[in-house]
MDAnalysis code that builds the backbone (N, CA, C; Angstrom):
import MDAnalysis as mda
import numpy as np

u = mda.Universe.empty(315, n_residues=105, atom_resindex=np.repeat(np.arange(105), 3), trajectory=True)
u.add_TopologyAttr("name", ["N", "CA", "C"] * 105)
u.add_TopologyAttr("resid", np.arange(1, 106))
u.add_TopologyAttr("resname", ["UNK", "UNK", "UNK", "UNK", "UNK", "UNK", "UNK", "UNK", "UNK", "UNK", "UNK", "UNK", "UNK", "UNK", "UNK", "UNK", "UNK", "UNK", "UNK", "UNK", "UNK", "UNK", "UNK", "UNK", "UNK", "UNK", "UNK", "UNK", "UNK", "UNK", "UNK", "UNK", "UNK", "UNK", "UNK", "UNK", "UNK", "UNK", "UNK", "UNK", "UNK", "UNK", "UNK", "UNK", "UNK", "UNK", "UNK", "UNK", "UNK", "UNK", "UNK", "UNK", "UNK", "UNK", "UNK", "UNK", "UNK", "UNK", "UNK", "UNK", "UNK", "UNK", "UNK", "UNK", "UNK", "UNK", "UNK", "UNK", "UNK", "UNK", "UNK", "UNK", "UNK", "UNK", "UNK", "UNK", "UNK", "UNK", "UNK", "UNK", "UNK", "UNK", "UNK", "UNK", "UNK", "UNK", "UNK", "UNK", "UNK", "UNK", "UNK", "UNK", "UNK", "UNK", "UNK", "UNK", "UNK", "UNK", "UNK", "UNK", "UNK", "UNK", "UNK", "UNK", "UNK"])
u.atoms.positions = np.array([
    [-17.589, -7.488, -4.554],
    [-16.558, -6.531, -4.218],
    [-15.387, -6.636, -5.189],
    [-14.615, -7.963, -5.408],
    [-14.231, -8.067, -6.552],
    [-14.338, -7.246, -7.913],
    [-15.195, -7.512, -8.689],
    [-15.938, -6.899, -9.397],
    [-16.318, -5.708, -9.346],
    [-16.070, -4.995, -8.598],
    [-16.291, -3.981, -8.551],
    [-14.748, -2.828, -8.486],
    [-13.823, -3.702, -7.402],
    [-12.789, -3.006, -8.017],
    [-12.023, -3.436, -9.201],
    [-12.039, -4.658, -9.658],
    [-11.282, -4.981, -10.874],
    [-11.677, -4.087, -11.804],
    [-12.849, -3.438, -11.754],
    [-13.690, -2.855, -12.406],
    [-13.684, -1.398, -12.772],
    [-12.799, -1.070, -11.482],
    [-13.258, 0.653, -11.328],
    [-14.321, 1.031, -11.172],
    [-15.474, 0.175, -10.479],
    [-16.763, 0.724, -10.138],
    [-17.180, 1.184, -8.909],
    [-16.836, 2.537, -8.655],
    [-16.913, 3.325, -7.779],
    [-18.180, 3.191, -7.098],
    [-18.898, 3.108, -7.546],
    [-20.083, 3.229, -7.185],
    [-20.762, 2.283, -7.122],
    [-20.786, 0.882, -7.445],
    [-20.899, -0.352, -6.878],
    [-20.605, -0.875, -6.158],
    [-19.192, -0.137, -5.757],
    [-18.626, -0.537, -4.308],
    [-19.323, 0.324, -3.075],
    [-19.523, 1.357, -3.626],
    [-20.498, 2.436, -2.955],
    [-21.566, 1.662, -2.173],
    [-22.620, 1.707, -3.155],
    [-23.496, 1.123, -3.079],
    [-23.765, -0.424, -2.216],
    [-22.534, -1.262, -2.664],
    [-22.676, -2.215, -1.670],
    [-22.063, -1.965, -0.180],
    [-21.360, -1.276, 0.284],
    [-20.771, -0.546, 1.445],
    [-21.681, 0.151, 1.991],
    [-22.567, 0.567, 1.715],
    [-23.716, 1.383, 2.280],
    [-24.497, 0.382, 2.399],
    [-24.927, -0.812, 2.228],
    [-25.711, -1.702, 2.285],
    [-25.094, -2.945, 3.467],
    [-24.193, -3.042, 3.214],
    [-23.191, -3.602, 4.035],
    [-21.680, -3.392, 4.015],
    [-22.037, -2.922, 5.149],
    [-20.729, -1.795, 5.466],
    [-19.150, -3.248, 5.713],
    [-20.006, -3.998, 6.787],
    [-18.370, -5.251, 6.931],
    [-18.025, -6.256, 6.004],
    [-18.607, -5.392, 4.383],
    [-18.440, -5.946, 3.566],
    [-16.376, -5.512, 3.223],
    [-16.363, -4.202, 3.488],
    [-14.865, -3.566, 3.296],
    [-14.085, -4.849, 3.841],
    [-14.574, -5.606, 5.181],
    [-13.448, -6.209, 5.996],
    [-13.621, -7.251, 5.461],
    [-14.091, -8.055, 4.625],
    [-14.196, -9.412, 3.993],
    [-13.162, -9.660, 3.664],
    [-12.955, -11.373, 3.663],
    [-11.788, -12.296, 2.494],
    [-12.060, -13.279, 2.159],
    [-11.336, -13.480, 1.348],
    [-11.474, -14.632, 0.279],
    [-10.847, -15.715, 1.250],
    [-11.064, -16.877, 0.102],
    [-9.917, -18.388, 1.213],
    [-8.184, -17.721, 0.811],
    [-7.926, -16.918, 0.223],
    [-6.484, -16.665, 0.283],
    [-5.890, -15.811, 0.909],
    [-6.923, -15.109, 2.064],
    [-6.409, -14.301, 2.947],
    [-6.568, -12.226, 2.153],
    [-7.091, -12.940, 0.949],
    [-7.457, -10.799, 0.626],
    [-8.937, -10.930, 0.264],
    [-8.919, -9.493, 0.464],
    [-10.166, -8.692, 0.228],
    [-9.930, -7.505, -0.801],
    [-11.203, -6.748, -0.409],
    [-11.787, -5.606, -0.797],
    [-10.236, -4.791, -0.943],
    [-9.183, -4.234, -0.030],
    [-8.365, -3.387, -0.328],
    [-7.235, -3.882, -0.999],
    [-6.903, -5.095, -1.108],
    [-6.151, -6.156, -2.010],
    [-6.678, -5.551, -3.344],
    [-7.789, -6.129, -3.682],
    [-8.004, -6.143, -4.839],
    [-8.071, -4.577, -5.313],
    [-8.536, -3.368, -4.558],
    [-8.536, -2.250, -5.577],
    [-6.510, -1.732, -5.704],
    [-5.831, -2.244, -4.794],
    [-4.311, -1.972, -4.963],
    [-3.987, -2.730, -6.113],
    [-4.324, -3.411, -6.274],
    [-3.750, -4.846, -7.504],
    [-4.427, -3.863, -8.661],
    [-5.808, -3.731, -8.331],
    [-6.045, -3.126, -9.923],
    [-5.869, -1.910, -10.495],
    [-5.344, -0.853, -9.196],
    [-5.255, 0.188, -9.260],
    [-6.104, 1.033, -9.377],
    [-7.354, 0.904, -8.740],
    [-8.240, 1.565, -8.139],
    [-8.188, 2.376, -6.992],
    [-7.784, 3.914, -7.807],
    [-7.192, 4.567, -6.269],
    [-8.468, 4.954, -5.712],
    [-9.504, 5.373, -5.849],
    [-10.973, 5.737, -5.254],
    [-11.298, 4.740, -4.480],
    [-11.712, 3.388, -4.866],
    [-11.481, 2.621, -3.804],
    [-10.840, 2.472, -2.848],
    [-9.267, 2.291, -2.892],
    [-7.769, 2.859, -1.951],
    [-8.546, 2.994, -1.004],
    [-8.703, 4.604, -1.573],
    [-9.305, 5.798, -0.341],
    [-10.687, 5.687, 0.298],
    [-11.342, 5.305, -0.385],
    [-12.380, 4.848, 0.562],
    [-12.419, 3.420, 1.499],
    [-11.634, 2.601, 1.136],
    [-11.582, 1.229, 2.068],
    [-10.464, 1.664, 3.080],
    [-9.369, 2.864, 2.880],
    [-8.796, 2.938, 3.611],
    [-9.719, 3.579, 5.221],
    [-10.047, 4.772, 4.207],
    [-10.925, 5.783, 5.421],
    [-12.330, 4.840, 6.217],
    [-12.572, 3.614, 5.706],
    [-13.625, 3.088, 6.498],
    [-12.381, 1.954, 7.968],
    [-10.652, 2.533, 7.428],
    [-10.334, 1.400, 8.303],
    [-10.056, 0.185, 8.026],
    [-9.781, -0.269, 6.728],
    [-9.294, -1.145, 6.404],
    [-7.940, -1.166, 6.416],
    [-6.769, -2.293, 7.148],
    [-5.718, -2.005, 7.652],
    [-5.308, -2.194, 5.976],
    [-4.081, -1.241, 5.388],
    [-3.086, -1.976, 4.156],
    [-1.963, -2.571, 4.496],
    [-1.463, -2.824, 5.687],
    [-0.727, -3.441, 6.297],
    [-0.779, -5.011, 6.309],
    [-2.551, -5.367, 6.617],
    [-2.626, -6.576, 6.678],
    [-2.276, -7.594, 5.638],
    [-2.225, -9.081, 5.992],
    [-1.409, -9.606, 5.487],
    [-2.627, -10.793, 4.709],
    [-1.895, -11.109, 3.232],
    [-2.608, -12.758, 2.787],
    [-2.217, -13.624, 3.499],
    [-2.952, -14.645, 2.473],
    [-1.832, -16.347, 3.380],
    [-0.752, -16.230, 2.931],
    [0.006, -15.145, 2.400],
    [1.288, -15.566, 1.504],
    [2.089, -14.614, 2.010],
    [1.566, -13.477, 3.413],
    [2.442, -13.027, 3.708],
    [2.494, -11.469, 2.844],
    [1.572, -11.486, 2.042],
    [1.561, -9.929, 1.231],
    [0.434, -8.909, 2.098],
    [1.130, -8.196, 1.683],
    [-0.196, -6.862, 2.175],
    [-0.904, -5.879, 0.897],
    [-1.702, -5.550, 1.090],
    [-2.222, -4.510, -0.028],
    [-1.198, -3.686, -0.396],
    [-0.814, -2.514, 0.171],
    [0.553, -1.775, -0.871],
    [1.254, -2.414, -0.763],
    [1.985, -3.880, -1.247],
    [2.879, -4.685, -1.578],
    [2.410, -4.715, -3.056],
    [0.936, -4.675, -3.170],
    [0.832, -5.114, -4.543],
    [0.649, -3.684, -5.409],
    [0.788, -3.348, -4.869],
    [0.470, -2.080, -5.783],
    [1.672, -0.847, -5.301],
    [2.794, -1.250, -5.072],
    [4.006, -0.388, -4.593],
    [4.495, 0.251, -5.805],
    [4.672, -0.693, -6.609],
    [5.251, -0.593, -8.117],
    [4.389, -0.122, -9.133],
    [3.151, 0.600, -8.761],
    [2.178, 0.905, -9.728],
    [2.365, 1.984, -10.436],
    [2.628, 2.523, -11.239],
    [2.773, 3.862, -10.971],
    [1.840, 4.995, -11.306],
    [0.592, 4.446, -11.287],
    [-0.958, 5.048, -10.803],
    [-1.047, 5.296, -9.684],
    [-0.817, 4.516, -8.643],
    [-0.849, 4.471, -7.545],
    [-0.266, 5.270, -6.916],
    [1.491, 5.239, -7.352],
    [2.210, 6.051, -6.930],
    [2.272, 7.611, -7.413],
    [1.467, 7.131, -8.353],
    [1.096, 8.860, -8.585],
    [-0.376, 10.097, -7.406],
    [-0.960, 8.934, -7.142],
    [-2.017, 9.537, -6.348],
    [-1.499, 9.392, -5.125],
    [-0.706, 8.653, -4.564],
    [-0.753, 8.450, -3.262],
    [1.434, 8.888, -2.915],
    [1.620, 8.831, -1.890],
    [2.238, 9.444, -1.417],
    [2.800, 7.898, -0.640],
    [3.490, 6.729, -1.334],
    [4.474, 5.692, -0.092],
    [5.811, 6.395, 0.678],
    [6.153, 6.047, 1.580],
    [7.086, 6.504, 2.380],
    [8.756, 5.818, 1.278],
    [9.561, 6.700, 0.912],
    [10.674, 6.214, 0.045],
    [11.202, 5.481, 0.885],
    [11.961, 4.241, 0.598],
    [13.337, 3.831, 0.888],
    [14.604, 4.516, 1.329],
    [15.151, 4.376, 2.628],
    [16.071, 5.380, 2.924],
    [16.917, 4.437, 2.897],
    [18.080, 5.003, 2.806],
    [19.751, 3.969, 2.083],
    [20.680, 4.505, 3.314],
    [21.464, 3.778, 4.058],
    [22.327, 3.919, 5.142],
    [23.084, 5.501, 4.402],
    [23.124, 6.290, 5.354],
    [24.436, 7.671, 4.857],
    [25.492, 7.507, 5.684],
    [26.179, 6.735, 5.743],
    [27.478, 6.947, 6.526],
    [28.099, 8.658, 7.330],
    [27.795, 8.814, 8.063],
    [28.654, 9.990, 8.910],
    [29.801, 9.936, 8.842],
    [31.039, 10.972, 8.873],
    [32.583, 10.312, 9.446],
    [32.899, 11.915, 9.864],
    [33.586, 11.380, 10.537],
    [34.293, 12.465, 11.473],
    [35.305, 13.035, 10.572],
    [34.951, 13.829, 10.174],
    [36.559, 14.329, 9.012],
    [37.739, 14.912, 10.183],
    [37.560, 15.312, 11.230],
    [38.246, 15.148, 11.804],
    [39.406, 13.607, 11.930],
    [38.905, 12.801, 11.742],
    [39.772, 11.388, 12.452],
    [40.348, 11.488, 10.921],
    [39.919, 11.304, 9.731],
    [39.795, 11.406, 8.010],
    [41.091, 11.921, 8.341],
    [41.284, 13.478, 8.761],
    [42.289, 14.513, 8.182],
    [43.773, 13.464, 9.389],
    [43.254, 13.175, 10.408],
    [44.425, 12.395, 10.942],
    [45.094, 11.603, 10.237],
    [44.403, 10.927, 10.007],
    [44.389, 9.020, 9.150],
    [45.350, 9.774, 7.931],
    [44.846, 10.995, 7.275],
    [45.729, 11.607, 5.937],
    [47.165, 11.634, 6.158],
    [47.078, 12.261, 7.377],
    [48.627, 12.908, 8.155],
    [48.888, 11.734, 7.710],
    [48.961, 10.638, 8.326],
    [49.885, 9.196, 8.720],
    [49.791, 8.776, 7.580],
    [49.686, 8.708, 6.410],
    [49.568, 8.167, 5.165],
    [51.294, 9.264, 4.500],
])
């Protein structure tokens, strides 16, 4: 499985997924698999197919990473796929209280 996404081999991963399917949910001793490794290498075909069989990208290594952790910053990745942006606090203010606070100044 490795090898196959380091690889970009679509179809080796194919092929072994059709042969053994709970191959998608496998890991290594460091806590990743199959959707680890095609995020790291930027294998978006893979992505999408380990995603759609249900492979969580949420889940976590032993180190506490998840699959789009490693591949957030890709910008292959981020070109095919769609992450949710970073939203930055917007402060509201009452321009009402603003135009008071002016008065007393």
């Amino acid at each position: 499985m490795w090898s196959a996404c380091s690889r970009h081999d679509t179809q080796t991963l194919q092929q072994i997924l059709q042969h053994e399917p709970d191959a998608a949910f496998a890991r290594s001793s460091d806590g990743r698999g199959p959707l680890f490794w095609a995020y790291e290498y930027a294998h978006t075909e893979a992505i999408d197919i380990l995603e759609k069989l249900g492979v969580d990208p949420l889940a976590e290594d032993a180190d506490g990473n998840t699959p789009r952790q490693l591949g957030i910053d890709n910008a292959e990745i981020n070109a095919h796929r769609q992450f949710p942006q970073a939203t930055t606090y917007q402060p509201t203010y009452d321009y009402d209280d603003y135009d008071d606070y002016e008065d007393e100044l």
